[in-house]
C-alpha positions in Angstrom: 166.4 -21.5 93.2 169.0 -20.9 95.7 171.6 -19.6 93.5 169.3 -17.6 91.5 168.7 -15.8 94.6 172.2 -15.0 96.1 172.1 -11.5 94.9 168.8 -10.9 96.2 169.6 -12.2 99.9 172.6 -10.1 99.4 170.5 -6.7 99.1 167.8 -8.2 102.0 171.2 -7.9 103.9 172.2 -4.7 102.3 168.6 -3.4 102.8 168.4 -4.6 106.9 172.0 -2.7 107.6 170.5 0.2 105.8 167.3 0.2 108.0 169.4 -0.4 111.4 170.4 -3.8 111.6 174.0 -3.8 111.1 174.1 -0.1 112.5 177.9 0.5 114.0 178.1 4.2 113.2 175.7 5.4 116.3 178.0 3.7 118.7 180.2 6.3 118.2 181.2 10.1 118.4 183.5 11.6 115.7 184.7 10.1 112.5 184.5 6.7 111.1 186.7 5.6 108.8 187.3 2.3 106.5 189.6 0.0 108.2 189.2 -3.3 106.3 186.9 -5.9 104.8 188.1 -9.9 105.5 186.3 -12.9 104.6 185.9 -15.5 107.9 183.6 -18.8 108.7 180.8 -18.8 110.7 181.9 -17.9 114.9 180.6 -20.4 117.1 178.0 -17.7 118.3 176.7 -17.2 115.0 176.9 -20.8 114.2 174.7 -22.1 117.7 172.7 -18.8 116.6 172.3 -20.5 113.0 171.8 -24.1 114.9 168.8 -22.6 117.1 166.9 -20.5 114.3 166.9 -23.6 111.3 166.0 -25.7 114.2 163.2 -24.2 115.7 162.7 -20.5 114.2 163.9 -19.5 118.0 167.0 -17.4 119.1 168.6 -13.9 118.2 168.5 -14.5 114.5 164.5 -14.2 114.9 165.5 -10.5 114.5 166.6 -11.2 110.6 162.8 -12.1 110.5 161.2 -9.3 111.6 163.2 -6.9 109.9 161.8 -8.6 107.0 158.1 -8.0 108.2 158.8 -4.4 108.4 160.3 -4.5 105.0 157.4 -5.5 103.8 157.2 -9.6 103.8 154.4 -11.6 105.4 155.3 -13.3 108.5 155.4 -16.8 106.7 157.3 -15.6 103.6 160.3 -13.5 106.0 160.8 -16.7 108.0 160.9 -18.3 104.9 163.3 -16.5 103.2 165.4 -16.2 106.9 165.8 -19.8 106.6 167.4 -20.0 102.8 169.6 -17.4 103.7 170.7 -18.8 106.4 171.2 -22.3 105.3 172.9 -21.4 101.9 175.3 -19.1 103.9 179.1 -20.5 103.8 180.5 -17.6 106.0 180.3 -14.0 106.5 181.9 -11.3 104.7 183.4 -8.3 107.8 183.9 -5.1 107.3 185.8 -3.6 109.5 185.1 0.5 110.8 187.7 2.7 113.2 187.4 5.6 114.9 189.5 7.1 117.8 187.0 4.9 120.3 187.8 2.1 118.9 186.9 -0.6 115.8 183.4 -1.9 115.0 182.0 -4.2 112.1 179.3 -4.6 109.4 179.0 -8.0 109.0 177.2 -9.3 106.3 176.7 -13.1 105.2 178.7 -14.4 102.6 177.5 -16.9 100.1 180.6 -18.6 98.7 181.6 -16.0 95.9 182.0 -12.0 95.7 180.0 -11.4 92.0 179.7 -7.8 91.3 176.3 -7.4 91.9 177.0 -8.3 95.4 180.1 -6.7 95.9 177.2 -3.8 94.4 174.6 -3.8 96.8 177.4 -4.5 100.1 179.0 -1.4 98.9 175.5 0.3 98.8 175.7 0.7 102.0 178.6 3.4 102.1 177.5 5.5 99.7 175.6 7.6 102.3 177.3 10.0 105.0 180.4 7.9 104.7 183.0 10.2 102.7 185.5 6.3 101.9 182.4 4.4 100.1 185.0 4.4 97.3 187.7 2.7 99.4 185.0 0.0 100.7 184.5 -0.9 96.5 188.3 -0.9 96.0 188.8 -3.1 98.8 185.9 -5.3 97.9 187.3 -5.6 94.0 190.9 -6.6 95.7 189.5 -8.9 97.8 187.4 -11.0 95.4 190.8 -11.2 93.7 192.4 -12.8 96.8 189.7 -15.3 98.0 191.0 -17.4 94.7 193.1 -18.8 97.3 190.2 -20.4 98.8 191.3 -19.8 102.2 189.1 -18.1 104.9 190.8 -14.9 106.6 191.5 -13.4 103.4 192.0 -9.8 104.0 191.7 -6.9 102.0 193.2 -3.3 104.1 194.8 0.1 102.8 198.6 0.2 103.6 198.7 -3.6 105.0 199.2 -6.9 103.0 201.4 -9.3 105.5 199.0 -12.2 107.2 200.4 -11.7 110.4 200.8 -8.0 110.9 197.1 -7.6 109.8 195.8 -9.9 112.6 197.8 -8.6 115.1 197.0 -5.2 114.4 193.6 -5.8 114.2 193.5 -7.9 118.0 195.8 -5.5 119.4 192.8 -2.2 118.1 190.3 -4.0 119.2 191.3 -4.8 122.9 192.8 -1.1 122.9 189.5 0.4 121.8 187.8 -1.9 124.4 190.1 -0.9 127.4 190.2 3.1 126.4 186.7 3.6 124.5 183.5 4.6 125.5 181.4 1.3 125.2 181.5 -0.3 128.7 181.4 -3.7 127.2 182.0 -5.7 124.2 178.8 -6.3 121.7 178.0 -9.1 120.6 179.7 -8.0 117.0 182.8 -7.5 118.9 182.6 -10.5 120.7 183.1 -12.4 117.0 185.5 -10.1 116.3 187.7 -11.0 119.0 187.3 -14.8 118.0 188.0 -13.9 114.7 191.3 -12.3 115.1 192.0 -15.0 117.4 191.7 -17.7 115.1 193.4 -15.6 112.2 196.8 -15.4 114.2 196.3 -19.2 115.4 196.2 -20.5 111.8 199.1 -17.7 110.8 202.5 -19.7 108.8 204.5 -17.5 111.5 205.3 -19.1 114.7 203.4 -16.2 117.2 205.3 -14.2 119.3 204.4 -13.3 123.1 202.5 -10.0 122.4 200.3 -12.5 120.2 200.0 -15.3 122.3 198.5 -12.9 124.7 196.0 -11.1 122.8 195.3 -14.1 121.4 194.6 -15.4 124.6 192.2 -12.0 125.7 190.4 -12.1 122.1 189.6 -15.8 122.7 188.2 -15.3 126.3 186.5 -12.2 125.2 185.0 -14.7 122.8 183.8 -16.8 125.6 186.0 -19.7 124.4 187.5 -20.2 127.2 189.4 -23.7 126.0 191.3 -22.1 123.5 192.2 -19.4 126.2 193.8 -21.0 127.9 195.9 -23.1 125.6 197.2 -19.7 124.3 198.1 -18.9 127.6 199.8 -22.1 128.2 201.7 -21.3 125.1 202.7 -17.9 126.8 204.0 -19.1 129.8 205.8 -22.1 128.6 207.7 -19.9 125.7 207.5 -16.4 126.9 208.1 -14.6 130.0 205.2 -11.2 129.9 205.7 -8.4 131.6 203.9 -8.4 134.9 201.2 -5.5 134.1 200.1 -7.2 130.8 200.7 -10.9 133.0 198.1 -8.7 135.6 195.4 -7.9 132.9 195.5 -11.2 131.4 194.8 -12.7 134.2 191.8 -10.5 135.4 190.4 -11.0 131.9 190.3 -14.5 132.2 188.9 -14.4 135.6 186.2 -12.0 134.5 185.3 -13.9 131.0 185.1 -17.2 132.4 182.8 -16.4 135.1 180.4 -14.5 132.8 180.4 -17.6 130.8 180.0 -20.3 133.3 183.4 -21.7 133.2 185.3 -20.6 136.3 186.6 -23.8 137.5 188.9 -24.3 134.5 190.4 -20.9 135.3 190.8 -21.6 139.0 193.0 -24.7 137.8 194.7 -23.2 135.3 195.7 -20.6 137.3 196.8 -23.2 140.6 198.6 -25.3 138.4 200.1 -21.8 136.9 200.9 -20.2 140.4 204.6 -20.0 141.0 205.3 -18.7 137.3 202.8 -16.1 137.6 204.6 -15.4 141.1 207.9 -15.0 139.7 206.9 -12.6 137.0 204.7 -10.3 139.2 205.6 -11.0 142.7 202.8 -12.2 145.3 200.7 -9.2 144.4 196.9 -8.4 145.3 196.3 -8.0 141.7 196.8 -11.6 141.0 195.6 -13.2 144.2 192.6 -11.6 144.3 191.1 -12.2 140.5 192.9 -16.1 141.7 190.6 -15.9 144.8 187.6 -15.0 142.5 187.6 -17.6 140.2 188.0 -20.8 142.6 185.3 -18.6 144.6 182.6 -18.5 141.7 183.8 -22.5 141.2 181.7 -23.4 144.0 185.3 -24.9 145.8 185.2 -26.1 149.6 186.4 -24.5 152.2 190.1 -26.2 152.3 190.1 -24.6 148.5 188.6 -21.5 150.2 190.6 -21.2 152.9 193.9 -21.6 150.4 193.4 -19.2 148.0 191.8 -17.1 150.7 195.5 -17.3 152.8 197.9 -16.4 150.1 195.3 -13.1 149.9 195.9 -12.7 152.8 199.9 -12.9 152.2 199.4 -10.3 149.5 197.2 -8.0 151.0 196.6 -8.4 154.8 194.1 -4.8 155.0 192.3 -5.2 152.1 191.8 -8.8 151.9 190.0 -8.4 155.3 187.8 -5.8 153.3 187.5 -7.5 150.3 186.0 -10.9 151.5 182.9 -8.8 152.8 182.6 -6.1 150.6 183.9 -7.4 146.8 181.3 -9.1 144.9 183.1 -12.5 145.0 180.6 -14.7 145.9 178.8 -15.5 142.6 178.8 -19.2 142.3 178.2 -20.6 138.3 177.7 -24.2 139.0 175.3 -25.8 141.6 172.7 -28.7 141.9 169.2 -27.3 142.1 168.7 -29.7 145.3 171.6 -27.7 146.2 169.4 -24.3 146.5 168.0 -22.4 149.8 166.0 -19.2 150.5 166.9 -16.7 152.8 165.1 -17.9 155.1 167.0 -21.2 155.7 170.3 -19.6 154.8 169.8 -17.4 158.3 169.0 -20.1 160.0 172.0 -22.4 158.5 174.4 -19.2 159.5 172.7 -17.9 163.0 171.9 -14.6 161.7 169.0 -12.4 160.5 167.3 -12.5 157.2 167.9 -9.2 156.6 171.8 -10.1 157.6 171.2 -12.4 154.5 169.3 -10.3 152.2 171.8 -7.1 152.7 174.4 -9.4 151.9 172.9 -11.5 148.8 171.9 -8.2 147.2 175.5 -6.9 147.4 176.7 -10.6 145.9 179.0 -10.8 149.2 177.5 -14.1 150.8 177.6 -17.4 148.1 174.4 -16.9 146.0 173.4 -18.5 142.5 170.9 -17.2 140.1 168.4 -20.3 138.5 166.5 -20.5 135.4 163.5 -18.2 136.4 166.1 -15.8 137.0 165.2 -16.0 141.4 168.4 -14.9 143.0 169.4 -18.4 145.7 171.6 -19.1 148.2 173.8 -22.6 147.5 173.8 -24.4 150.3 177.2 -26.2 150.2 178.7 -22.6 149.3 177.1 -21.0 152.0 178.6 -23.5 154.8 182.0 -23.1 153.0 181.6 -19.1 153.2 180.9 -19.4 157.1 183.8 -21.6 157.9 186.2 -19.4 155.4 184.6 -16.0 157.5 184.4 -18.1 160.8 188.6 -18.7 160.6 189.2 -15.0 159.9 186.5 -13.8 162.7 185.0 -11.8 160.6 181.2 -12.7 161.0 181.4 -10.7 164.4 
C-alpha cells in the first residue's frame, strides 16, 4: 500500500507547503530566487521529532496532522496517514531559496526515488509568484540523474558542480545571512540547514581547509550538536592558525549555542584546555575572556573555577569586568539537582540581603538562577554561595 501511495504523500506535502506549512517566502522582503535542491538524511531534530510522533502521536510533527484536518481528513484518518508518511520516509528532499537577507529552505520528505510525478507535484509548488519554477524542474530532472550514485548530499545548483565548493558556499551564505539579515535567530529550518552543510563538508573526499573547519564548527553548534563542534574546532586549532576576529566569533558562538542547549560545561573545558592557543592568536582580550567566563558560569563551576575565569577577566578588562559581573546576564546556570533549588526567600537570607535585592537581580539573570520544568524561575543554592564568595573577593556586594 505504501508504495502505491508515494505520489500521494508527495502532493499531501506539496498541498501543506502550498497552504503555509513550508512557507519561506514571508520571512523575507525583496526577491527570492532558486538557489539549489540537495537530497540529505533525516537531521537529528527531525529524526527525535520522527522518534516522538510514531511513538506517541506527540511533538512538533503533530502540526503535519492538523494541517491534514484542515485539508479536509478526519482526525483519525490525518494521524493515520501522518504516521505512513513518516515511517516510509528515507530522508528529505531541500530546496534551497536566497535572497539579499539571506537563504531559507522548502523541505519536503523524500521517499527513496525522484519519479516524475513527484518531481511533478514538488515542482507544483513554484509555479505561482515565483518567476524560476522552471529552474526548480530543471534542477529536479538533474538531480534524479545524480542520486544513481546512491549517496546522500547529492546536489543539484545553477553554475556549481564541485562537492566541496557547493557546501562551503552554502555554510558560508547561511552564517552570512544569519549575522547580516533581518531574522534575529535561526528557525528551526535553518537550524537543519546548518547541520546539513556541516555534515556535507565533514564526509567531503577533500581534506577541509581552515575557513571550513570553522564554519563547520558554527553550522554544527548552530545545530545544537555541540560534540561535533567541537571536534571541528579541535581540528582548527591543531592544523590551522584563524585569524583572531573569526577565532573571536567562533568562540562566542559556541558559548552562546551550548548554553541554549544545555551543554555549557563541555565548552568551558574545551575552551580551558584550549586557552593559551586562543591567547596567542588574539591576545588576552575581553572578547574571549568574557564568553570563557560565561560558559564555566552557566556550568554551575565553584567558586575556585569562578574565581579563575573571573581573574584572567579581570586581566583583560579591569573597568568592565567590574561592570560586567553585576550587570551582564551571566548567571544562567543549565545543570542543577532539584534538591539543589531555593526561593527568594531563602536565597536573601543565605546572602544577608533583601528579597527585593534578590528579585531585582534574578529578573535581570545577574545572581545564579535556574529555570525547572514548570518553567518557575529558582535560585541554585550551591551557585548562589559560589556567586557570593566570587562578589565577596571583588567587594562588590557593597
Amino acid at each position: 500500500m505504501l508504495g502505491e501511495d508515494m505520489a500521494g504523500f508527495a502532493r499531501e506535502l506539496q498541498d501543506m507547503a502550498g497552504n503555509g506549512g513550508f512557507d519561506p517566502l514571508s520571512m523575507f522582503a525583496g526577491q527570492t530566487r532558486f538557489h539549489s535542491v540537495f537530497l540529505a538524511p533525516l537531521s537529528p531534530a527531525l529524526t527525535a521529532a520522527r522518534a516522538q510522533f510514531l511513538a506517541d502521536g506527540s511533538g512538533p510533527l503533530v502540526s503535519v496532522v492538523t494541517q491534514m484536518e484542515e485539508q479536509g481528513l478526519s482526525a483519525l484518518d490525518a494521524g493515520m496517514r501522518a504516521r505512513e508518511m513518516f515511517q516510509a520516509a528515507q530522508g528529505m528532499l531541500v530546496i534551497v531559496l536566497a535572497n539579499d537577507q539571506g537563504l531559507s529552505t522548502v523541505p519536503q520528505l523524500f521517499f527513496g526515488h525522484l519519479s516524475d510525478e513527484y518531481q511533478e507535484h514538488i515542482s507544483a509548488a513554484f509555479t505561482k509568484d515565483f518567476p524560476e519554477s522552471d529552474v526548480v524542474v530543471r534542477s529536479l530532472k538533474d538531480l534524479s540523474q545524480k542520486m544513481e550514485r546512491g549517496q546522500w548530499y547529492t546536489f543539484s545548483a545553477p553554475d556549481e558542480d564541485d562537492y566541496t565548493s557547493y557546501w562551503a558556499e552554502l555554510a558560508h551564505d547561511l552564517l552570512q545571512g544569519l549575522e547580516e539579515g533581518i531574522m534575529p535567530g535561526a528557525t528551526d529550518p535553518l537550524k537543519d540547514l546548518a547541520w546539513w552543510a556541516a555534515s556535507a563538508l565533514q564526509a567531503s573526499p577533500d581534506e577541509n581547509d581552515g575557513e571550513e573547519l570553522s564554519d563547520m564548527t558554527r553550522c554544527y553548534a548552530l545545530a545544537g550538536a555541540i560534540d561535533e563542534s567541537l571536534a571541528a574546532a579541535t581540528a582548527l586549532f591543531a592544523e590551522y592558525e584563524p585569524e583572531d576576529e573569526d577565532v573571536v566569533v567562533l568562540i562566542e558562538a559556541l558559548v552562546k549555542y551550548a548554553c541554549a542547549n544545555n551543554v555549557p560545561q563541555a565548552v568551558a573545558d574545551f575552551l580551558r584546555q584550549q586557552w593559551d592557543e586562543l591567547v596567542a592568536i588574539t591576545g588576552l582580550c575581553y572578547e574571549l575572556a568574557l564568553p570563557y567566563f560565561r560558559a564555566v558560569a552557566a556550568s554551575g563551576a565553584s567558586s575556585e573555577a569562578l574565581l579563575q575565569a573571573a581573574h584572567t577577566l579581570e586581566q583583560a578588562d579591569r573597568k568592565s569586568f567590574r561592570h560586567d559581573l553585576q550587570r551582564e546576564p551571566l548567571w544562567y546556570i543549565h545543570d542543577v539537582s532539584a534538591d539543589d533549588l531555593i526561593s527568594v526567600n531563602e536565597a536573601a537570607e543565605l546572602v544577608d540581603r533583601s528579597i527585593h535585592f534578590i528579585a531585582k537581580r534574578l529578573e535581570a539573570s545577574t545572581i545564579p538562577c535556574h529555570r525547572n520544568a514548570d518553567g518557575d524561575v529558582l535560585i541554585p543554592r550551591a551557585g548562589l554561595l559560589a556567586w557570593k564568595k566570587l562578589m565577596d573577593h571583588y567587594s562588590l556586594l557593597d
